[in-house]
C-alpha positions as CSV (number, residue, x, y, z in Angstrom):
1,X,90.3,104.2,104.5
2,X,93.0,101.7,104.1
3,X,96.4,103.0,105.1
4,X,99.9,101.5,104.9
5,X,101.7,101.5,108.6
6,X,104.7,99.1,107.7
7,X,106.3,97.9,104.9
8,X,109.6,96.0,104.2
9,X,110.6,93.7,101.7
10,X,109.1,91.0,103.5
11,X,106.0,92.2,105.2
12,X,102.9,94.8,104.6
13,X,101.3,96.0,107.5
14,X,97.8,98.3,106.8
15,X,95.3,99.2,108.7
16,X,91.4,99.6,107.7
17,X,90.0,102.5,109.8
18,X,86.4,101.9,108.0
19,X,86.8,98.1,109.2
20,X,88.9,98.2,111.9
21,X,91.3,95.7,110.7
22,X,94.9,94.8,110.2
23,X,95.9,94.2,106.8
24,X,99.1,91.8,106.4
25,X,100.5,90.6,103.3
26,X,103.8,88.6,103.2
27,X,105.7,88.9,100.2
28,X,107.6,86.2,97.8
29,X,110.9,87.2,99.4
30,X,109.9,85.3,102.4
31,X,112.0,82.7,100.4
32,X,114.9,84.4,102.3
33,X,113.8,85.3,105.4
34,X,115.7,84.0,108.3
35,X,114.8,83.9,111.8
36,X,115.8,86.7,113.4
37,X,114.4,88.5,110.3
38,X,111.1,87.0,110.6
39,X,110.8,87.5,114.4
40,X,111.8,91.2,113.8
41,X,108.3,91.2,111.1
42,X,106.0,89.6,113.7
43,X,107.6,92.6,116.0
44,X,106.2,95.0,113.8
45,X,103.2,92.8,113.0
46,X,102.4,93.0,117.1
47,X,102.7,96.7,117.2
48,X,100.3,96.8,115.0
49,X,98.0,95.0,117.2
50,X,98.9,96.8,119.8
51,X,98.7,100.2,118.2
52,X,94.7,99.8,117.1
53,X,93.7,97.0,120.0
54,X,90.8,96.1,120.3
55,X,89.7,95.8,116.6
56,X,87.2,93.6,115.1
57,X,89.5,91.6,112.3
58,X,93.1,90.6,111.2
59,X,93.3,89.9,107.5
60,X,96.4,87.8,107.0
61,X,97.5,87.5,103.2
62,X,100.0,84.5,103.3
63,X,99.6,83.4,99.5
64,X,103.3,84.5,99.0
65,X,104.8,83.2,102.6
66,X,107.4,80.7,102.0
67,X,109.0,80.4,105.6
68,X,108.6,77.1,107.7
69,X,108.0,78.6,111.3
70,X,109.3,75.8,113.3
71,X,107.9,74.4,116.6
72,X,109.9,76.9,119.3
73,X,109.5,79.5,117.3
74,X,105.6,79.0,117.0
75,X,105.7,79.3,120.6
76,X,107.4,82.5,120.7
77,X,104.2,83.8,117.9
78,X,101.8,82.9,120.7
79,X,103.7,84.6,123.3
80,X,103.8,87.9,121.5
81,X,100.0,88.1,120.6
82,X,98.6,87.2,123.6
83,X,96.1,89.8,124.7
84,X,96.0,91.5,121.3
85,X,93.4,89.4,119.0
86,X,90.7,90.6,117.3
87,X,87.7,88.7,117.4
88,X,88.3,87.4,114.1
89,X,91.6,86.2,112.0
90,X,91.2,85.1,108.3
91,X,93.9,84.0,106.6
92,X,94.4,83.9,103.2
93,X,96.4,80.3,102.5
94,X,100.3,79.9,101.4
95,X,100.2,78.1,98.3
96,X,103.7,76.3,99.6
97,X,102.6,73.4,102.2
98,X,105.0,73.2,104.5
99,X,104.5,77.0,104.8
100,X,100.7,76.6,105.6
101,X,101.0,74.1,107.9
102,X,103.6,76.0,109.9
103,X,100.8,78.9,109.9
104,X,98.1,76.8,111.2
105,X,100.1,75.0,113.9
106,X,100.7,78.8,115.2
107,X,97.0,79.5,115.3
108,X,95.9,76.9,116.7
109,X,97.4,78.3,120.0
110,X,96.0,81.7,119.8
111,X,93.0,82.6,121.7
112,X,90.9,84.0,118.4
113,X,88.9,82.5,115.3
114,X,90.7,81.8,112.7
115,X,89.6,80.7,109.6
116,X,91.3,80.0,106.4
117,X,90.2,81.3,102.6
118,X,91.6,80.1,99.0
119,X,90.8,84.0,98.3
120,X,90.6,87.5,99.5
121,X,87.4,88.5,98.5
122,X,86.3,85.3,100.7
123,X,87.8,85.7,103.8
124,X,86.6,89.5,103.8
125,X,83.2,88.0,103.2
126,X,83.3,86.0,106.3
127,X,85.3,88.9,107.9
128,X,82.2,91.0,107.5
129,X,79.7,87.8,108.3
130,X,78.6,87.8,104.7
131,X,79.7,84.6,104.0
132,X,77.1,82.3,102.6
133,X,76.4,79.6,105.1
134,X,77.3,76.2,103.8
């Protein structure tokens, strides 16, 4: 059962009880997010974390994020998740460059998998290893 724990006009936060996964999904209006907005929705984001740690997944759905998350404040991201990853992170890919790139610079510094999918239904795949094996 998938249930909604958060929601603003920039950020989704559910949680999958039958999974055991956090559910994110950034919206479009991430065009106007400013910084101290955005570090308020990775606040929330964390408490979620911390709320159902451990759990086995995150599922990030960034198609819609539009903020450039610059260097410091990747740091920051770190900071606040450490201790709380799942096992597993797939993230769903902004379609605005800049935007993904930001994201993955931030992962790369988290102590978890994370692996990046063109589509839902694929990164729940690998979420629930059935992936096929390339």
């Amino acid at each position: 059962m998938i249930e909604l724990e958060y929601k603003s006009e920039f950020l989704e936060i559910s949680y999958d009880s039958e999974n055991s996964w956090v559910i994110t999904r950034w919206t479009p209006n991430t065009h106007h997010l400013t910084i101290d907005q955005y570090k308020l929705e990775v606040e929330a984001f964390r408490q979620a974390f911390v709320d159902h740690h451990p759990f086995t997944g995150s599922l990030l759905l960034a198609q819609d994020f539009y903020f450039v998350i610059d260097p410091e404040t990747q740091q920051w991201v770190v900071q606040q998740f450490a201790g709380y990853m799942p096992p597993k992170s797939a993230v769903v890919v902004a379609a605005e460059f800049v935007s993904q790139l930001s994201i993955e610079q931030t992962a790369q510094d988290l102590e978890a998998a994370v692996k990046y999918f063109a589509s839902k239904s694929e990164a729940q795949d690998w979420l629930l290893d059935k992936a096929k094996v390339s």
